[in-house]
C-alpha positions in Angstrom: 37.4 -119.7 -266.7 40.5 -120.4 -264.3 42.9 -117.3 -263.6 46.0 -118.2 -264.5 48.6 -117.7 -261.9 50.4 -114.3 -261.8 54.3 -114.9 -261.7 56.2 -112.4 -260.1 53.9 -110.3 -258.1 54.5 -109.2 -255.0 52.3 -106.7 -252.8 55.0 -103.7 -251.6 52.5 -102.2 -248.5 53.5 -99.6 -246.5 53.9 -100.8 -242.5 55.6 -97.5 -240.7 56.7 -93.9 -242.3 60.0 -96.4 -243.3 59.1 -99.8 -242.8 57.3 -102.0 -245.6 56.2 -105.6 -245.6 56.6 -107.7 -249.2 53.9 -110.1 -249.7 54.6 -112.5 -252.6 51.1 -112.6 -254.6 49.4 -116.1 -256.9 46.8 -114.1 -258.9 45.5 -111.6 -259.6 41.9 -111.5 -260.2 40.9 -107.7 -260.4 42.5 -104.6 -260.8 40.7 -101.4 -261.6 41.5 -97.7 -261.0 38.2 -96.1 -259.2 37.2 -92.5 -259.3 38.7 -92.7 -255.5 41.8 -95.1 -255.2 43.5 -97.6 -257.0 41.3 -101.3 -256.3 42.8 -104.7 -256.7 41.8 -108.0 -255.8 44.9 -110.6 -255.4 45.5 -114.3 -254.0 48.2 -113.8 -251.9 50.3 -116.5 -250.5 49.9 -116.8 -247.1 46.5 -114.7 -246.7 44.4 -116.2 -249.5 42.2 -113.7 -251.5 42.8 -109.8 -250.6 41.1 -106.7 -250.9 44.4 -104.4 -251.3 43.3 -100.6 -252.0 45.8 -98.0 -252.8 48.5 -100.3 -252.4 47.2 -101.2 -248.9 45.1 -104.7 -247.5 41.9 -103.8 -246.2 40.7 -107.5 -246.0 42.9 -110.5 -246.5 40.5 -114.1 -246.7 43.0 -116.1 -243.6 42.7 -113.4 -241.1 39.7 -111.0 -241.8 37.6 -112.2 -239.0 40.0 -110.9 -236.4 39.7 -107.6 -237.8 35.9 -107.5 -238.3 35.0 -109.5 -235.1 37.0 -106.8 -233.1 35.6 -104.0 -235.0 31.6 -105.1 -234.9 31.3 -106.9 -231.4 32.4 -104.9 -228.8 29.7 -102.3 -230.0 27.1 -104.2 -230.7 27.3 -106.2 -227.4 27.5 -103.3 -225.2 24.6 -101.8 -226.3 21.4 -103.8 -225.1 19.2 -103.9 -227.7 20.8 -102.8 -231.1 18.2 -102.4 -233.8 19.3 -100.0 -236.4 22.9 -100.3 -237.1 24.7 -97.6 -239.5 28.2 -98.7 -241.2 30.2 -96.4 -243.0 32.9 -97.9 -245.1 32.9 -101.5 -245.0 33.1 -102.3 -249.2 33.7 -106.2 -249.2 30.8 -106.6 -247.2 32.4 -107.9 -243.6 31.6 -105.7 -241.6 27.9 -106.2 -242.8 27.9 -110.0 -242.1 29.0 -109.6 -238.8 26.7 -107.0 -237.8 23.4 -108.9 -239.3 24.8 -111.9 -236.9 22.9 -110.0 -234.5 18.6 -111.4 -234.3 18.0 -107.9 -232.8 19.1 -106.0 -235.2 16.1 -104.5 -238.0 17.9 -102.2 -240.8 21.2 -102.0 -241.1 22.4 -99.3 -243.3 26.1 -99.7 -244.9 27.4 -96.0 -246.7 29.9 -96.6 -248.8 32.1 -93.8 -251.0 33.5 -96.1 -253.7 30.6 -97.6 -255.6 33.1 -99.5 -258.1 34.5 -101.2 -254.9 31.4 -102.8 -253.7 30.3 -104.2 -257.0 34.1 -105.7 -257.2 33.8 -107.0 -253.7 29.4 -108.5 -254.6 31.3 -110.2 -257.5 34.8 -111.5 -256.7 34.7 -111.7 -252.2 31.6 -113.4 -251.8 33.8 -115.5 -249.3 34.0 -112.3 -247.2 30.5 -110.7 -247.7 28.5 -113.9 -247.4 25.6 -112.6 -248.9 25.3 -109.8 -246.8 24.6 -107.7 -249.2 21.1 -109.5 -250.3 19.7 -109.7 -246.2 16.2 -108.2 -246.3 17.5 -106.2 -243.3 20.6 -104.6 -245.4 21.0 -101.2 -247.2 23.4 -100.3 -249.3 23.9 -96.3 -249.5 26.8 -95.3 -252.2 27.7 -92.0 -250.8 30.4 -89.7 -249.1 29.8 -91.4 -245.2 29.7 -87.4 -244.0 26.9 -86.0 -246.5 25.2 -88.8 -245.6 25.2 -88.1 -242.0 24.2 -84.6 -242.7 21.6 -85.0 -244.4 20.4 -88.0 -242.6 17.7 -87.3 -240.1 16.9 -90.5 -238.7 18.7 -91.9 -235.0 20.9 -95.4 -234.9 22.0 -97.2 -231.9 25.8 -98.3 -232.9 27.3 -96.6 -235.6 30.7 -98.4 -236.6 33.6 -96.3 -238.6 35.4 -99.2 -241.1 37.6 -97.0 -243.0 40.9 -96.7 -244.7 43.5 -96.1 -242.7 43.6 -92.1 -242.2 47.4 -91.7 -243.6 47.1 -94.3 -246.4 44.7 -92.2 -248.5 43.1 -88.8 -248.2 39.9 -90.0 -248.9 38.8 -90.6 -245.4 41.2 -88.3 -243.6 38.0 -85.8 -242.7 36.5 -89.1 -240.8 38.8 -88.9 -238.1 38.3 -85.7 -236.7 36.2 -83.6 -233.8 33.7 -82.4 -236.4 33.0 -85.4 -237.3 33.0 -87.7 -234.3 30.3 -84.7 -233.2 28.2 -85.6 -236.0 28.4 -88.9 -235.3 27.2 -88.1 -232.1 24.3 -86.1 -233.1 22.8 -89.4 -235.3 23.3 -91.8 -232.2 20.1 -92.3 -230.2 20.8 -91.4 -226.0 22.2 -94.6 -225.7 24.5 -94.9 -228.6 27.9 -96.4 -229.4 29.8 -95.7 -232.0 33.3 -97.3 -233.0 36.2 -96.4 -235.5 39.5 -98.4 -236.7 42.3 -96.0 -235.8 45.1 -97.5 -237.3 48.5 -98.2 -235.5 49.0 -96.4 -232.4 53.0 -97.6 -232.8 53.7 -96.2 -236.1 51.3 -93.3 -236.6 51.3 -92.5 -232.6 50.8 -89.0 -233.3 48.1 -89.4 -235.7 46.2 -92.2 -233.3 46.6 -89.6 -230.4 44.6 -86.9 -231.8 42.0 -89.8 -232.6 41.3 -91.1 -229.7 41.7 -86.9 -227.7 38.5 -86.2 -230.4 36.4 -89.0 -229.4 37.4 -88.4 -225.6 36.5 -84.6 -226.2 32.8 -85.9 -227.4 31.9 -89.1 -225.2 31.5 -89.8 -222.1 32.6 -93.4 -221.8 35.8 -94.2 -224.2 37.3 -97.7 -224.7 40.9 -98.3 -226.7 41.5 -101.3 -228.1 43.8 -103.3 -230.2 44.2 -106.7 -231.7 47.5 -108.5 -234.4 46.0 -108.5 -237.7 48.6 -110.6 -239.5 48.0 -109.2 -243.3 47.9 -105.5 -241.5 51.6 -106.1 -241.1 51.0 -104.5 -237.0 48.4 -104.4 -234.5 44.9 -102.5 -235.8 44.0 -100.1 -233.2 39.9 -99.3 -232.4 38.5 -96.4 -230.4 34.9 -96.7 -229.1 32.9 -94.3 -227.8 29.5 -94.7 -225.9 26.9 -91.8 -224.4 25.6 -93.4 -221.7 27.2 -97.2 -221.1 30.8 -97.8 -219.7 32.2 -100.6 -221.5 33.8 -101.8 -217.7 30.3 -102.8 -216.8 30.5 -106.0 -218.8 32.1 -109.2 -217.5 33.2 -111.9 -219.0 30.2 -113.9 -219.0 27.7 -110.7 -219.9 29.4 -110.6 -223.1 29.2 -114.8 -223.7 25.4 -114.7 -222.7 25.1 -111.9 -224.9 26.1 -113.3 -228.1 24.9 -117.0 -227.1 21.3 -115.4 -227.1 21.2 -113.0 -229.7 22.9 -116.3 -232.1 25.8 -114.5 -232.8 28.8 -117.4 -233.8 32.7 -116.0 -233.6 36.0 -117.3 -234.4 37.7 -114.8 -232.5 35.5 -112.9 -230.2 34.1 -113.9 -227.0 33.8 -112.5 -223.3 37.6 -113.6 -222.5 39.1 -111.8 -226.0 37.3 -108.5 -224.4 38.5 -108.5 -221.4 41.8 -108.5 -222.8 40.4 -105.7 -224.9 39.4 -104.3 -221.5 42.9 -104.3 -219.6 45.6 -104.8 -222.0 47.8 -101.5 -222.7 48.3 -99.3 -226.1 51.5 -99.5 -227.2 53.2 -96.6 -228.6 56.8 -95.6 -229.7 57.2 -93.2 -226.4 56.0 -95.9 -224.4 53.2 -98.3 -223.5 50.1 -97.1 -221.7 48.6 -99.3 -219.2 44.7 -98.8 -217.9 43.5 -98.4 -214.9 39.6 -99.8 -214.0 
């Protein structure tokens, strides 16, 4: 049965502490309150269909690779041989997809607080999922991401962090902090990596600072990164951390032959986009903050 087209709705989401960005809306297709957050799925104008929770887009149809690509690759590539992959977060299944691009990898495990979510996302985004969710290699664990790492015993080689942005909800808010990143730590085998979304290093600076100090305080090697997600409304800042491998040891053409090898295809990610990951600044309100290699 076709939706019928919603007139006069509008997404209202939060940019800055003042700033907002209106986003006229076609349909609706979904909206449900979870035990966690408020869930909707929405055709927006100029993004296409949208995961929007708590009044926020977590994955918008036009422009979700940019976000995903930058989140998953960097990781994955830097670490040699990446077999068991754990994702917490990650509900529409993206994150997932990209990941399992990767021939080496065996299990991946996604952890996921908001069961509700997931089954909206398996039944209304399979242009974002894929079929992820039904790859022999994929496990789907609905649980708090930190009781899971607690009681988990097992070792993984990248873990990757796709959460809500830690001021849009208090859901996640205990996932961005030194505790945490230590237990992170403690499940990565010697050579682990482990990535997080941090948000906006522009509007939240203070917030993004302590962040990125946390994982600094508990890896060795630490690479900041952003990219423009258009439906973000700003630029989506990432954090990686790594035991044992400096994420300056790749070149350009390490990171192509990577991918090329392991099958991996990309929209937006390739050797050039990370070295522009690699050397371009973080921009903040008290200034920009250029790296030195």
């Amino acid at each position: 049965m076709e939706i019928p087209r919603v007139m006069g709705l509008a997404i209202v989401q939060g940019v800055g502490k003042r700033s907002i960005m209106v986003i006229q809306a076609r349909r609706l297709y979904v909206y449900k309150r979870t035990r966690y957050q408020e869930a909707a799925i929405v055709d927006l104008e100029d993004f296409g269909k949208s995961l929007v929770l708590d009044g926020y887009i977590q994955s918008a149809e036009v422009d979700e690779y940019i976000y995903h690509e930058s989140l998953v690759h960097p990781a994955m590539v830097l670490h040699p041989q990446p077999r068991r992959v754990l994702i917490i977060g990650g509900g529409e299944g993206a994150t997932l997809r990209e990941v399992l691009k990767h021939r080496t990898v065996e299990k991946a495990v996604m952890v996921d607080i908001d069961g509700e979510v997931v089954e909206l996302s398996r039944q209304y985004l399979e242009v974002m999922h894929r079929g992820s969710f039904n790859d022999p290699r994929a496990e789907i664990v609905i649980e708090d991401g930190k009781k899971f790492l607690e009681r988990c015993s097992e070792k993984f080689d990248v873990i990757i962090l796709d959460l809500i942005d830690p001021y849009s909800s208090e859901i996640a808010r205990e996932l961005y902090t030194e505790p945490f990143y230590r237990l992170v730590s403690e499940r990565l085998a010697d050579d682990g990596v482990m990535v997080t979304q941090a948000g906006n290093s522009f509007f939240f600076e203070e917030l993004y600072n302590e962040i990125a100090s946390a994982i600094k305080r508990v890896f060795r090697y630490v690479l900041e990164y952003s990219v423009w997600v258009p439906s973000f409304g700003y630029t989506c800042n990432f954090v990686l951390g790594s035991k044992a491998r400096d994420p300056a040891s790749l070149r350009l053409e390490d990171v192509d032959r990577v991918l090329r090898e392991r099958g991996v295809e990309t929209r937006f990610f390739r050797g050039s986009t990370y070295m522009a990951m690699l050397y371009a600044p973080i921009v903040k309100k008290s200034g920009v903050e250029f790296k030195t290699r």
